[in-house]
Every structure is written in structure tokens, then in C-alpha cells.
C-alpha positions as MATLAB code, in Angstrom:
seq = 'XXXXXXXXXXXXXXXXXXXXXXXXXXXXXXXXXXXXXXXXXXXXXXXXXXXXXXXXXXXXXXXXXXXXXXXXXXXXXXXXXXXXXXXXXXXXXXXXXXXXXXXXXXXXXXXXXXXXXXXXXXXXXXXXXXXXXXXXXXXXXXXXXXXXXXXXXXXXXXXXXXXXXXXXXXXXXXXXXXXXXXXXXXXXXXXXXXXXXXXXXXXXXXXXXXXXXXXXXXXXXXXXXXXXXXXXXXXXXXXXXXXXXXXXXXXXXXXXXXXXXXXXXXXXXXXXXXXXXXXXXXXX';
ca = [
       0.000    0.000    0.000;
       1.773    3.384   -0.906;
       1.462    6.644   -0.425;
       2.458   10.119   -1.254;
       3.510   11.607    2.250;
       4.995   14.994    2.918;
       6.204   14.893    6.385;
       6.314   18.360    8.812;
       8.220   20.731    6.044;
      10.218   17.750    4.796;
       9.958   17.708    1.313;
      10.286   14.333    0.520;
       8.161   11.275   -1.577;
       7.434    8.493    0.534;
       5.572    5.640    0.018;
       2.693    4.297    2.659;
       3.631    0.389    1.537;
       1.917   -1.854    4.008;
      25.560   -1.880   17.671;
      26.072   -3.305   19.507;
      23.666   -3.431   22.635;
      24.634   -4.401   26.170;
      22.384   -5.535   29.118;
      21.188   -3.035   31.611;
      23.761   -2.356   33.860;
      23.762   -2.133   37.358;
      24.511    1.578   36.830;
      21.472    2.512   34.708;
      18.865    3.714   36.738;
      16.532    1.269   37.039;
      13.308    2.628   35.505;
      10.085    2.403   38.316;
       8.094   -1.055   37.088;
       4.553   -0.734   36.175;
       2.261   -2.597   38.217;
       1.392   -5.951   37.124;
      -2.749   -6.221   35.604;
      -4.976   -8.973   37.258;
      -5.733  -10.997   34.541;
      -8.059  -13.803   34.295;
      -6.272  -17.043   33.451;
      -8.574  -20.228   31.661;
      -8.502  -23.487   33.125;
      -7.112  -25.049   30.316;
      -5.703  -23.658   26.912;
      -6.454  -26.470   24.246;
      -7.753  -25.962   20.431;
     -10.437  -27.597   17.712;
     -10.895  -26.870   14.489;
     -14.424  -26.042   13.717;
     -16.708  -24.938   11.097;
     -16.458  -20.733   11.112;
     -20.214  -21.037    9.810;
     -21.386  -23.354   12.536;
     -19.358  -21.448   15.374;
     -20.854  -18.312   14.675;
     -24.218  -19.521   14.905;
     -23.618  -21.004   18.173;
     -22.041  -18.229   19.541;
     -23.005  -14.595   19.883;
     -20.433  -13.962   22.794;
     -18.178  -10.764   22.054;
     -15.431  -11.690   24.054;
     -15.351  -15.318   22.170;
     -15.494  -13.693   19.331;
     -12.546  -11.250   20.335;
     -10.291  -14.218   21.295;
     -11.448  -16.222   18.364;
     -10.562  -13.762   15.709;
      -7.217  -13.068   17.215;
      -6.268  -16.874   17.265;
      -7.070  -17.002   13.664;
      -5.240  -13.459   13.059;
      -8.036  -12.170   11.423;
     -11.320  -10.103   11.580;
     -14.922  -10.749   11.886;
     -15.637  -10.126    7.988;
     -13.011  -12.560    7.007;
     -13.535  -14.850    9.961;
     -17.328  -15.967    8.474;
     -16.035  -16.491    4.877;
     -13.385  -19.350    6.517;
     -14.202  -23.021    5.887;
     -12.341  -23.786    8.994;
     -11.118  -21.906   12.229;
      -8.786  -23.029   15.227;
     -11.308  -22.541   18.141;
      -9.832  -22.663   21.686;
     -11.737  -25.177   23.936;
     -11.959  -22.823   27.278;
     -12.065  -19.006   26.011;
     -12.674  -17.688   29.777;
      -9.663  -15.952   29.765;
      -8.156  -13.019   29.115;
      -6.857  -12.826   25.327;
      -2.314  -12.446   26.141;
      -3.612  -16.355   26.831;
      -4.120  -17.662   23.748;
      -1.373  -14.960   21.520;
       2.287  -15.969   21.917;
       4.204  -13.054   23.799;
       5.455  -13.409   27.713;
       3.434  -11.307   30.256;
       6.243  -10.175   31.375;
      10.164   -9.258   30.258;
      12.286   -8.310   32.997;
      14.929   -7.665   30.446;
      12.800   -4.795   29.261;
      12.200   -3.738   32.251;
      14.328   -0.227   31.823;
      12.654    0.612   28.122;
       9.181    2.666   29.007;
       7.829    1.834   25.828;
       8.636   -0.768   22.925;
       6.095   -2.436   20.262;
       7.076   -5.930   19.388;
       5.991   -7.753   15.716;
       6.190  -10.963   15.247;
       6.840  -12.506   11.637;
       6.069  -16.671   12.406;
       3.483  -15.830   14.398;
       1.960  -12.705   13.092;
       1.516  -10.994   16.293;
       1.771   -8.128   18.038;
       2.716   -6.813   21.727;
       2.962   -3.519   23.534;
       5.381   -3.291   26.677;
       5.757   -0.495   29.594;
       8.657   -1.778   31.395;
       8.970   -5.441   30.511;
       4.999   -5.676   31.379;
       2.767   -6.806   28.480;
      -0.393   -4.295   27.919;
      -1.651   -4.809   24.770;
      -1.616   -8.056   21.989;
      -3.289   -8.629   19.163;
      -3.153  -10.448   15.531;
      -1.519   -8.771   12.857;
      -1.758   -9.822    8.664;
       2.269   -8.432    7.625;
       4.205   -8.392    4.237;
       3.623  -11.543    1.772;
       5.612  -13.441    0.351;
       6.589  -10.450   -2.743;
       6.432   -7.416   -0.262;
       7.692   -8.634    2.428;
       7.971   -6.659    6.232;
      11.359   -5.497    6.664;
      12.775   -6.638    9.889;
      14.757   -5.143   12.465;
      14.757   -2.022   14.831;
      12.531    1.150   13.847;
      10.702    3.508   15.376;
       7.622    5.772   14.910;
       7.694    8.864   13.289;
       5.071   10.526   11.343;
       1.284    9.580   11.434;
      -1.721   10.106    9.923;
      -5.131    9.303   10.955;
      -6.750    8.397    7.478;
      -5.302    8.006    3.964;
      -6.202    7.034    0.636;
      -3.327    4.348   -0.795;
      -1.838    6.235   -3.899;
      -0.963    2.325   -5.001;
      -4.976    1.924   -5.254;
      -6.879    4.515   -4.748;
     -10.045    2.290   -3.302;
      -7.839    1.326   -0.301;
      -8.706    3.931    2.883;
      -6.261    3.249    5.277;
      -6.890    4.268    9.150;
      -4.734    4.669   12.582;
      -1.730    4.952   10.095;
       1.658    4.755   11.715;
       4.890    5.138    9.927;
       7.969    3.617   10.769;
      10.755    3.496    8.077;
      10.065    7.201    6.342;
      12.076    6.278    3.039;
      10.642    2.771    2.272;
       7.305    4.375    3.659;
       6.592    0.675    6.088;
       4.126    1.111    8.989;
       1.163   -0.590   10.603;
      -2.730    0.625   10.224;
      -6.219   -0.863   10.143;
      -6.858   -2.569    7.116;
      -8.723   -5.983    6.568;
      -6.796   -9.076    7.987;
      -7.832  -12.502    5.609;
      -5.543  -14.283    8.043;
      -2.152  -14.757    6.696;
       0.695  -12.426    5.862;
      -1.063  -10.214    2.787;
      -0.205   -6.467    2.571;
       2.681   -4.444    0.673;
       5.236   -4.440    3.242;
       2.836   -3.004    6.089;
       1.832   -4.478    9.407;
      -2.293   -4.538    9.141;
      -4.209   -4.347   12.195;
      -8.030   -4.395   13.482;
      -9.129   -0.849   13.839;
      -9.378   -1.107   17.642;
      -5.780   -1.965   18.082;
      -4.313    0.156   15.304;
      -6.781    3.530   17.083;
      -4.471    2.289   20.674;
      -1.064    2.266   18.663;
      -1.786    5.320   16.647;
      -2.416    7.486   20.298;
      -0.342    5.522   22.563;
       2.996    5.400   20.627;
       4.992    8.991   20.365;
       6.069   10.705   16.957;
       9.345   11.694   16.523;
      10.300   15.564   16.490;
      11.833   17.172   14.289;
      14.911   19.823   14.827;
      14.797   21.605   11.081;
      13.226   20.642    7.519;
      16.424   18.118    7.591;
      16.599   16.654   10.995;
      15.273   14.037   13.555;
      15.550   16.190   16.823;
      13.996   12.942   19.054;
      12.845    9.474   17.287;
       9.534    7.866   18.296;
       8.770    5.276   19.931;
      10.952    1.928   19.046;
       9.690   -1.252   17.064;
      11.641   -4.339   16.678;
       9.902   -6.531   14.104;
      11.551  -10.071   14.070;
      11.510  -13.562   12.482;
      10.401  -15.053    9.468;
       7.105  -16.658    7.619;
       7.234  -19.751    5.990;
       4.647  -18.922    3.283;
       4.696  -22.258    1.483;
       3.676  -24.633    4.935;
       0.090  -24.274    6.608;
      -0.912  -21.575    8.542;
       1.546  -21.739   11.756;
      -1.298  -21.682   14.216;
      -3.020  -24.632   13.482;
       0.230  -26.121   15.040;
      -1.723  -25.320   18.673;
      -4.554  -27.959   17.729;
      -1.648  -30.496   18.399;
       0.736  -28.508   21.110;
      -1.235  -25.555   22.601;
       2.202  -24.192   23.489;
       3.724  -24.423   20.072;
       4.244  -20.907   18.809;
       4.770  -19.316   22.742;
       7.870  -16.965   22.557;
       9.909  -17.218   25.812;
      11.806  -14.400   27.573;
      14.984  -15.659   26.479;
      13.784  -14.872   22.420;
      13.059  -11.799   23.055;
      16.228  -11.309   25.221;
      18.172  -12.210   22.751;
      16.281  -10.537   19.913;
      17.028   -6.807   21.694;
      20.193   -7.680   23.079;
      21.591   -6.150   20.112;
      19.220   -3.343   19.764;
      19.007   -2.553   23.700;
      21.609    0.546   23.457;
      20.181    2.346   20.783;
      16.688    2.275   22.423;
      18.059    3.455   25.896;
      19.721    6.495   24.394;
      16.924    7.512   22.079;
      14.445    7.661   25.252;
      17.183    9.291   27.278;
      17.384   12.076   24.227;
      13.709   12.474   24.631;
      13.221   12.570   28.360;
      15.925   15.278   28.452;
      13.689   17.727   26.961;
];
């Protein structure tokens, strides 16, 4: 998805396409931890594939629904035009049970903000301090466009733009993160596997809680980044030729879980270029 941008008095084309680090030292100042939320945990997490059709009828529950889409990364309109969907069995709990990312990261625990994507299991998560407050399913590059990976962070934003690559696509909550190749996340429709031009595609309610949570960059002149935005690592890869990774859980409920250690070792090399970007920005 691309678009023509011009960005705060830089004049420049960009298209909307959907070194080290070191661990925290003892002499960082260790940042004040964000409480813990109470979250409801379900008896059991186990999976069956159903009929979409037949599950829909039987169940008018939102927050099934909620939990239900977001194990099948998609949204409601696609959800009802599946033959089959990976239901979970107990869907009592809260919905960082049934998506892959820890509840918490102790290594992150000195980074205020950071927005994780995952490529293998196309999902999102929002940390404050190594505590998980927001996950959700996310539809990122195919196989031809695929999502860059690496460390970024947010700069400009817009809250609604027509694609200049087809005019009929609106897109909403639009965050940029890689000004020159024009890569972000917004709302757009998610069929359930990786689809758009590069972009990370989100349902509207969790691209609205990016687009206002995460910070823009600022700008020092028409030429310079003053203070970048918010950081986001995007990691991993997408086998686009096997079946969709989650239907892996119907077998091993635990099969696409990301442990501490992965995403240890994923920042570890990103960790002190994060740290001194927020310092820039708290310093103001």
C-alpha cells in the first residue's frame, strides 16, 4: 500500500507500503516497574478446528469472538467467509492467553515503551517496562512485499489516507515507521495470513491504541530528527509455502509461545540504541 507523504516541512516522496547493545547495567537507573494487571487465566488452553459457519451460529459472545478472531489473526468479515477456524476449547480468559508473547520481560524492564511484531506468528505486543499491555493479531508483508525486519521507530502519522498504489484502499490509525521505504502498521482488513505491501495490518481497535499511545518523533529543522519515536523491533520469518503456523496449537497448545529468552536475545543487540533515544527524549 503506498502513499504520497509529505512529512512536517520535509519535502520528501514516501511511500505508505503496508551496535552493539549491552544488558542493563547495574549503573542505569533502574526505571520504576509498572504494576502488574490482574488478569483472568482459563482453566485449560487447548484448540479444535471447527466450522467458522457453525461457530458463529452457536455463539453470539463478544469476548469469544474477540479471542477467536485473534487466534485465527483475522477479523470478523473474514472470519465468516473461513471453511475452517482453530477454536480454543476454554475461552474464559483473558486474550495475552491464547497470543504468543510473555506477560512479562524483565529484560525490558528499563525501556518505558517498545512495540514488538512478530513474523512466524503474526503478532503483536505492547510493553511499559517489561509488562505486556496490549496483543493482538496482525496480517504483515507476503511473500513479494515482504515486512522489513529489524529495529525502527515511529515517526510521522496520519489518521486516514487514501493508498496512492490503489486509490479504493482507505487506510486508518496509520503509523509510519521506516520514512524512506514508507513501512508502517494501520487498520486494514486481515484474511488471516501475511497479505499487505510491506505493512503491518491491524483491526481498527488496536491500530486507534497504537496510533495514540505510541509517540512521533520531532523534528529539529526541515532536515533533521531532533527525538525518534517510539521503538519497534519486528523479528523472524514466515514460511509462506507450509500451513498456517497456528493450526500447530490444535496439536501442542504451546507451540508458537515466545519465551523471555527470544526476546532477550532478539534486543540484546538493539538494547543501546533504544536506551539512548528515550534518554534524548526525556531530556527535553
Amino acid at each position: 500500500m503506498k502513499k504520497l507523504i509529505i512529512v512536517f516541512g520535509i519535502i520528501a516522496l514516501t511511500l505508505v507500503s503496508c551496535k552493539n547493545g549491552d544488558e542493563n547495567n547495574a549503573d542505569k537507573k533502574t526505571a520504576v516497574r509498572k504494576k502488574v494487571p490482574v488478569r483472568k487465566e482459563p482453566k485449560n488452553v487447548s484448540y479444535t478446528l471447527e466450522s467458522a459457519k457453525e461457530w458463529l451460529k452457536k455463539n453470539k459472545s463478544k469476548q469469544n469472538l474477540k479471542i477467536s478472531l485473534a487466534v485465527n489473526r483475522t477479523d470478523k468479515e473474514n472470519f465468516a467467509k473461513m471453511d475452517s477456524v482453530i477454536i480454543p476449547t476454554d475461552l474464559s480468559g483473558d486474550i495475552v492467553f491464547y497470543l504468543p508473547f510473555p506477560l512479562q520481560v524483565d529484560f525490558l524492564q528499563n525501556v518505558d515503551k517498545i512495540i514488538l511484531f512478530s513474523y512466524p506468528t503474526q503478532a503483536f505486543a505492547v510493553y511499559e517496562n517489561g509488562i505486556l499491555i496490549r496483543t493482538g493479531p496482525t496480517n504483515m508483508g507476503k511473500a513479494k512485499d515482504p515486512t522489513p525486519t529489524g529495529l525502527f521507530f515511529t515517526n510521522w502519522k496520519a489518521e486516514e489516507t487514501t493508498s496512492t498504489f490503489n486509490d479504493e484502499w482507505e487506510l486508518k490509525w496509520n503509523f509510519n515507521i521506516e520514512n524512506k521505504k514508507g513501512v508502517g502498521f494501520h487498520q486494514y482488513e486481515l484474511p488471516g495470513y501475511p497479505a499487505s505491501h510491506s505493512c503491518m495490518r491491524l483491526q481498527e481497535k488496536d491500530a486507534k491504541f497504537l496510533y495514540e499511545w505510541a509517540d512521533q518523533w520531532v523534528l529539529a529543522d526541515d532536515e533533521n530528527v531532533k527525538f525518534k519515536g517510539t521503538p519497534v523491533v519486528v523479528f523472524g520469518s514466515y514460511d509462506f509455502d507450509a500451513p498456517k503456523p497456528w493450526l500447530q496449537l490444535i496439536k501442542n497448545p504451546k507451540a508458537l509461545a515466545i519465551p523471555e529468552s527470544e526476546i532477550k536475545e532478539i534486543i540484546m543487540p538493539y538494547l543501546s540504541t533504544i536506551l539512548k533515544e528515550q534518554e534524548k527524549r526525556k531530556k527535553t
